[in-house]
C-alpha positions, -999 to 999 in steps of 0.1 A, spaced: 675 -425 4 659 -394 21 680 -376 42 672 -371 83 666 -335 82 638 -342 56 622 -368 78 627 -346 107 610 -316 88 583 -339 77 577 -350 109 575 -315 126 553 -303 100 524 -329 92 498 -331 111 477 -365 123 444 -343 121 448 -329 85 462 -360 68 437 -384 87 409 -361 68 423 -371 32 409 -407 41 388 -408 70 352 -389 81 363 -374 110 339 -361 139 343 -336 164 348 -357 205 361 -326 230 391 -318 220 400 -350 198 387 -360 167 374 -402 160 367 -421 131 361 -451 119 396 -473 126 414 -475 91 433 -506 103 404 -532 113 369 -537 98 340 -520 121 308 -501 123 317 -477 149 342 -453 151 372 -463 179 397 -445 163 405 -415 181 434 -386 169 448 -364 192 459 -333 170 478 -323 204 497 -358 212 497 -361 171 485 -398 172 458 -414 166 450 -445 181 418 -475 178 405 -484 214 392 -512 200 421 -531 180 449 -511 198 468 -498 164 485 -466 165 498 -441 138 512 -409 133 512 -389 99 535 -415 82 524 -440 94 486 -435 83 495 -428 54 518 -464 49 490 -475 57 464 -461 34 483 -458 0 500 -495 11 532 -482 1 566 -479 22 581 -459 48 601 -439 23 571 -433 0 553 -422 28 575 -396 41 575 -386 -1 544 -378 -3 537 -360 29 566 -339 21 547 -330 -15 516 -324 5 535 -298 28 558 -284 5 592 -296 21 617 -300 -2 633 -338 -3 669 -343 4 685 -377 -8 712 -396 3 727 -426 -15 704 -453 -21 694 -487 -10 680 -518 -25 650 -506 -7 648 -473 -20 656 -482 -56 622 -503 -55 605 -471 -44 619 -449 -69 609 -478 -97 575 -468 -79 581 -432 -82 593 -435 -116 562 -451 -127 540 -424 -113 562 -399 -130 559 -414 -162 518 -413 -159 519 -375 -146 542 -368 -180 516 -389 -201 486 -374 -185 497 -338 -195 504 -350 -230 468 -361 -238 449 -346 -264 418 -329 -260 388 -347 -261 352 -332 -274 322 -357 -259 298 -345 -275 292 -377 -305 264 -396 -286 247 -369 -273 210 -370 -285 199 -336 -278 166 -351 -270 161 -326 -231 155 -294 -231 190 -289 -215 210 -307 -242 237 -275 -241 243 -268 -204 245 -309 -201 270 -306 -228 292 -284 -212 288 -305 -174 304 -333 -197 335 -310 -212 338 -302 -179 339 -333 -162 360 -352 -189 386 -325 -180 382 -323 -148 393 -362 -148 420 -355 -170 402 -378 -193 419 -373 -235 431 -389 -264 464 -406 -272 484 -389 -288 504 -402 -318 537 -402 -310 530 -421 -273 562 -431 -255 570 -468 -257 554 -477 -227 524 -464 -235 518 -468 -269 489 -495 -265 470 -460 -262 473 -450 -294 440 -445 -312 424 -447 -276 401 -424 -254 421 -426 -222 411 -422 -187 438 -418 -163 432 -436 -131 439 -422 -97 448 -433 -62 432 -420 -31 463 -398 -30 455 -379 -60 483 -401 -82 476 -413 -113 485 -450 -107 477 -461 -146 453 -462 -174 421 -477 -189 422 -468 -226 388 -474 -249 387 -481 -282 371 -451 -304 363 -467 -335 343 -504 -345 361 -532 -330 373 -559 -348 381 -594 -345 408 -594 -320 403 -557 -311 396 -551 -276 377 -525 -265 395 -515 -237 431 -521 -224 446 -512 -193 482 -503 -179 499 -533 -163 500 -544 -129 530 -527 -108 537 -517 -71 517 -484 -84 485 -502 -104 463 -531 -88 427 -529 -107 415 -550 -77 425 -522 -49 410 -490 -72 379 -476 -79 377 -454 -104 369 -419 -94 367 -426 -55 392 -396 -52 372 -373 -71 339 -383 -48 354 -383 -13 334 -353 -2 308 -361 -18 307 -398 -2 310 -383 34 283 -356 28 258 -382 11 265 -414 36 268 -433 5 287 -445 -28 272 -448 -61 291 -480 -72 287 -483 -112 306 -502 -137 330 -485 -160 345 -450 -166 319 -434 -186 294 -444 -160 312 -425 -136 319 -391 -157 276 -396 -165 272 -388 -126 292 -368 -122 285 -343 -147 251 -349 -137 260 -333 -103 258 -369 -85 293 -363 -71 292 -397 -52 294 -420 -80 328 -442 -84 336 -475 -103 351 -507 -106 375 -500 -137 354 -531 -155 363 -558 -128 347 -578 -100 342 -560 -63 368 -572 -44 375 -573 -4 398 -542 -6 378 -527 -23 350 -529 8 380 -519 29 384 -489 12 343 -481 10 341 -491 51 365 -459 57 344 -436 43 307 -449 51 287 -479 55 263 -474 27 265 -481 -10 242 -483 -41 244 -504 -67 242 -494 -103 256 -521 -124 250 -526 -161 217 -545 -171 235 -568 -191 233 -608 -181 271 -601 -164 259 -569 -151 227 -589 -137 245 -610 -115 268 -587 -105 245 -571 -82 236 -603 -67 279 -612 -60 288 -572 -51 255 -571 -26 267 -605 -6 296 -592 -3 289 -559 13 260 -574 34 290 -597 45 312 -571 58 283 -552 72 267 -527 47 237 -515 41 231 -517 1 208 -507 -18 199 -510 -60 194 -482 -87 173 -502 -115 187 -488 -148 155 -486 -173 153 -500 -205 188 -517 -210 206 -489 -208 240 -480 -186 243 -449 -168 262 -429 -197 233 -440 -222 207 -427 -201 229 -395 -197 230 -389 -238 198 -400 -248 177 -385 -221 199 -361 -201 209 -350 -167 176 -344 -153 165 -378 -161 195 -393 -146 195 -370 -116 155 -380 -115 163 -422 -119 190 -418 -85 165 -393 -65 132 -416 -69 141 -450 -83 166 -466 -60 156 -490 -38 169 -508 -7 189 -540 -21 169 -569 4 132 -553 5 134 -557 -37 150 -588 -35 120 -598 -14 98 -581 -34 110 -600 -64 104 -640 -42 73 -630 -35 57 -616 -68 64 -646 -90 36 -657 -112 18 -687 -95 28 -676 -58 62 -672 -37 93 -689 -53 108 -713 -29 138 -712 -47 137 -675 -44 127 -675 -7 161 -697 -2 181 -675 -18 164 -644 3 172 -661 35 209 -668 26 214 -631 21 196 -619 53 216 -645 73 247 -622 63 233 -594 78 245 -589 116 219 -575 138 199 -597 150 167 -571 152 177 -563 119 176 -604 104 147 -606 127 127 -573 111 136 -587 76 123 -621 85 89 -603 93 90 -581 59 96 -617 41 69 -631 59 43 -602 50 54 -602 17 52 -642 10 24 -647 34 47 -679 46 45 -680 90 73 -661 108 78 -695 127 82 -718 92 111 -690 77 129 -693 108 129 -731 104 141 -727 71 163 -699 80 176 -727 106 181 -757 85 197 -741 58 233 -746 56 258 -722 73 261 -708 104 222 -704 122 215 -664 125 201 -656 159 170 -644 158 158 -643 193 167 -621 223 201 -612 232 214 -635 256 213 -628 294 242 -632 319 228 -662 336 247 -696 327 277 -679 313 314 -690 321 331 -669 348 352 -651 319 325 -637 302 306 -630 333 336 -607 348 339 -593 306 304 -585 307 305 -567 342 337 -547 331 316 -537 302 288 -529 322 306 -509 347 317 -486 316 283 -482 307 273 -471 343 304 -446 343 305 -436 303 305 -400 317 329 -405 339 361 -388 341 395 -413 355 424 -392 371 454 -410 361 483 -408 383 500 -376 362 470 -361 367 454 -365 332 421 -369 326 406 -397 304 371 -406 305 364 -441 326 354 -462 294 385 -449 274 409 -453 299 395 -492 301 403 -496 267 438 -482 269 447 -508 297 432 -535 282 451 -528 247 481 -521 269 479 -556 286 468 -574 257 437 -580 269 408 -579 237 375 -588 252 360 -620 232 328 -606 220 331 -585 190 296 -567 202 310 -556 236 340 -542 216 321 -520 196 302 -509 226 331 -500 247 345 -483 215 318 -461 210 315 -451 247 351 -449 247 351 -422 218 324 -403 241 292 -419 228 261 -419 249 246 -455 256 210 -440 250 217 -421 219 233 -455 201 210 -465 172 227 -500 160 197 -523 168 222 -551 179 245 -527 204 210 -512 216 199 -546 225 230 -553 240 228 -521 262 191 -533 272 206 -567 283 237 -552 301 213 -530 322 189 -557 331 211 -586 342 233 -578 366 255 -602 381 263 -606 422 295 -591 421 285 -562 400 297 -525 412 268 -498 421 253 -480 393 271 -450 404 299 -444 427 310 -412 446 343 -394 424 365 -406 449 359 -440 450 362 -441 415 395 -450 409 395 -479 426 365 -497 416 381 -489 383 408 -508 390 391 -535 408 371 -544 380 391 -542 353 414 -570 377 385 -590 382 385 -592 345 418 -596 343 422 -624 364 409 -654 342 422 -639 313 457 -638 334 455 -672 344 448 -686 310 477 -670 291 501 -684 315 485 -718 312 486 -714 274 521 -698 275 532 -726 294 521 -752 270 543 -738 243 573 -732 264 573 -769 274 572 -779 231 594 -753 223 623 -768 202 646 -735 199 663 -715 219 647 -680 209 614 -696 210 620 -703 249 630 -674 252 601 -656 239 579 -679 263 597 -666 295 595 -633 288 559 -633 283 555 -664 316 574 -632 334 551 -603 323 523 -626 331 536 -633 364 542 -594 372 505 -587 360 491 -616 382 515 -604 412 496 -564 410 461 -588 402 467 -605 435 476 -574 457 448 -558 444 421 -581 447 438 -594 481 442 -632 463 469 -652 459 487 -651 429 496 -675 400 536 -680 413 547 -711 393 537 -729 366 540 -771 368 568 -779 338 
């Protein structure tokens, strides 16, 4: 167990701005620093670190984390293992005290790792050049990129005499397999001569608390600049593919270590941009892996595009046959965004449009989440296919799953009084964004992030998901007009030209501020106040235990003390019992 002058040391030492840059693309806001929110899904940065407070905290979900806790978090290991590896980062030496059950399964974790770091550094070395064609002009200097890359990957042969653990290596090329730590976590091994019956041609290190195929890519932690310079990852298939780019100087390639892409894996690609290309083997697996791997980034709100591989060949082919420059030439003028081919492809069948294919088309642009963008793909389908705008959204309509909109945004008008006070909130930030809200210690906070904070402090989330990635964005200091998401855009256009009765001024002399601050984020409150205790209510009066009653009048009494300040406030009376 580490001792509490270690975690002490740790804890003076790290800093929440240099360990946050390991994972995240940070951006300069004032003095702070936002990102996009490593503990919840989004398209816009909310989470903002403080390297002066050292926190960082999402406006929009309400998580918080310091230097441990990040990096918990990111490695999904333990609170021991985290404090381990920030210590290796800074240098601090680890003190130990006798163990516990929980720290014997992190040093089973540690001892793992430490078994692959030996292995790693007893590799053999490992010439690449059988396979290499000679056929480019720069057959030599892409030789040497290779050599290069291979050891810059650590990548080498087995030796003979393999400890136990590891001897399914033997007669293997092995490529050791890294977390976004820098760890090597396990092993892929390929076979290097003809496989046989019962020969497989690769083999991989077992599943542990240190190896999950289906949380790794392969080579993400040698392309995280890369990634965040480029916008974009170069998703291929296997580990050869990956050295191929890399050595070809396409430093944004990573890959799937040979199995399907998985949601953490789209979790782990979200943190570092919301762009990927797909270059999956032309096989008939590799064929409809595109079309499985696409959906489900279009799903969670990615843009994707497609690099066509020419001729049957995998990225590492094309590398040895044809060289770099032909590989470097197939990412710079051949890839292609993912839903134009796709229409592309419905609409160039021999004998006219495929309806099948047209079906297909709509089910993927359904999953994308603008609706200017559905609706500007709808027109490129309908261009392409010559098939009306007005009969694709019918389709688009009747097919199953939940309808797309496609029309305008939605206007105040006709909306329940909750949604009407959220949306007026949300306006009122919009009208302010450049605000600056003088809190009682005399800190200032601009208007639209201080909102946030008291509605994460009260447990308020607003409902729609759109106004929460609004408010982020002008939380983290965004400007409304410089905002290119079609949907939040359209939003923004809708906020500005439906104003309800009760809405504030568009601007409001500095003093005054602070009040119509609070007024409105109380008039939002209010409903949202009065339907918790309602709710709350309902499960204190089916409550069967004694802690679970408990738990219900403690929150009954926060809600009561939230609806008391509501009511003196707003001058209304105040929620003071509840019937039951």
């Amino acid at each position: 167990m580490i001792t509490h002058d270690t975690l002490l040391r740790v804890r003076e030492t790290a800093r929440i701005d240099e360990v946050a840059a390991g994972y995240l693309t940070l951006r300069r806001s004032g003095k702070d620093l936002v990102a996009l929110c490593p503990f919840h899904d989004e398209r816009h940065p909310s989470f903002r670190i403080s390297p002066a407070l050292n926190i960082g905290k999402c406006f929009s979900c309400g998580e918080a984390a310091d230097p441990i806790r990040l990096v918990r978090h990111m490695e999904g290991c333990g609170f021991e293992e985290a404090v381990r590896l920030l210590a290796r980062k800074y240098g601090i030496e680890v003190e130990e005290e006798r163990g516990t059950e929980e720290a014997g399964r992190h040093e089973a974790r540690q001892a793992i790792l430490r078994g692959n770091e030996a292995f790693a550094r007893s590799l053999l070395p490992y010439d690449p050049a059988e396979g290499i064609t000679g056929e480019d002009e720069n057959g030599e200097e892409d030789l040497r990129a290779l050599r290069e890359t291979f050891s810059h990957f650590g990548v080498g042969i087995c030796p003979p005499d393999a400890p136990e653990g590891f001897r399914r290596f033997r007669r293997r090329l092995v490529f050791p397999v890294r977390i976004t730590g820098g760890q090597i976590a396990g092993f892929a091994g390929r076979y290097r001569g003809t496989e046989g019956a019962g020969t497989a041609k690769y083999v991989n290190s077992d599943d542990s608390e240190a190896y999950h195929k289906g949380r790794i890519l392969y080579g993400l932690y040698e392309a995280v600049r890369a990634v965040r310079a480029e916008g974009d990852v170069l998703l291929c298939e296997g580990y050869k593919d990956v050295i191929a780019f890399h050595a070809a100087g396409i430093r944004h390639a990573a890959g799937l270590c040979g199995t399907a892409l998985t949601e953490d894996h789209v979790r782990m690609i979200r943190r570092l941009t919301g762009h990927v290309t797909l270059a999956l083997d032309p096989d008939p697996a590799g064929r409809a892996a595109p079309l499985r791997s696409a959906r489900l980034l279009l799903a969670r709100g990615c843009e994707v595009g497609l690099l066509p591989l020419p001729g049957g060949m995998d990225p590492d082919e094309v590398f040895r046959r044809q060289g770099a420059e032909a590989l470097r030439r197939l990412v710079r003028t051949e890839a292609v965004d993912y839903l134009s081919h796709r229409i592309r492809e419905a609409a160039g069948r021999k004998g006219g449009p495929d309806a099948g294919g047209i079906r297909d088309v709509l089910g993927e642009i359904r999953l994308v989440g603008s609706p200017l963008a559905v609706y500007r793909r709808m027109e490129e389908l309908s261009k392409a296919t010559g098939i009306p705008l007005d009969v694709l959204r019918e389709e688009l309509s009747a097919s199953p799953g939940e309808p797309v909109r496609t029309g305008p945004a939605e206007v105040a008008t006709g909306l329940p009084p909750a949604r009407l006070r959220e949306r007026a909130l949300l306006r009122f930030c919009l009208a302010n964004h450049d605000r600056m809200f003088y809190a009682g210690d005399g800190s200032g906070i601009s208007l639209p992030a201080w909102v946030a904070s008291e509605l994460s402090a009260g447990g308020m989330p607003l409902t729609e998901p759109a106004h929460l990635d609004l408010l982020a964005l002008l939380s983290g200091g965004g400007h409304p007009d410089g905002i290119t998401d079609e949907s939040l855009s359209a939003l923004i256009l809708s906020l500005r030209s439906s104003y309800p009765e009760e809405g504030p001024p568009e601007r409001l002399p500095d003093e005054l501020l602070p009040d119509e601050a609070e007024r409105q984020l109380f008039l939002y409150a209010e409903p949202f106040i009065h339907d918790r205790l309602q709710r709350t209510a309902a499960r204190l009066r089916s409550a069967t235990s004694t802690d679970e009653r408990a738990t219900c009048l403690k929150e009954l009494r926060d809600c009561f003390a939230l609806s008391d300040r509501i009511g003196r406030a707003l001058g209304s009376q105040s929620v003071r019992r509840v019937e039951g």
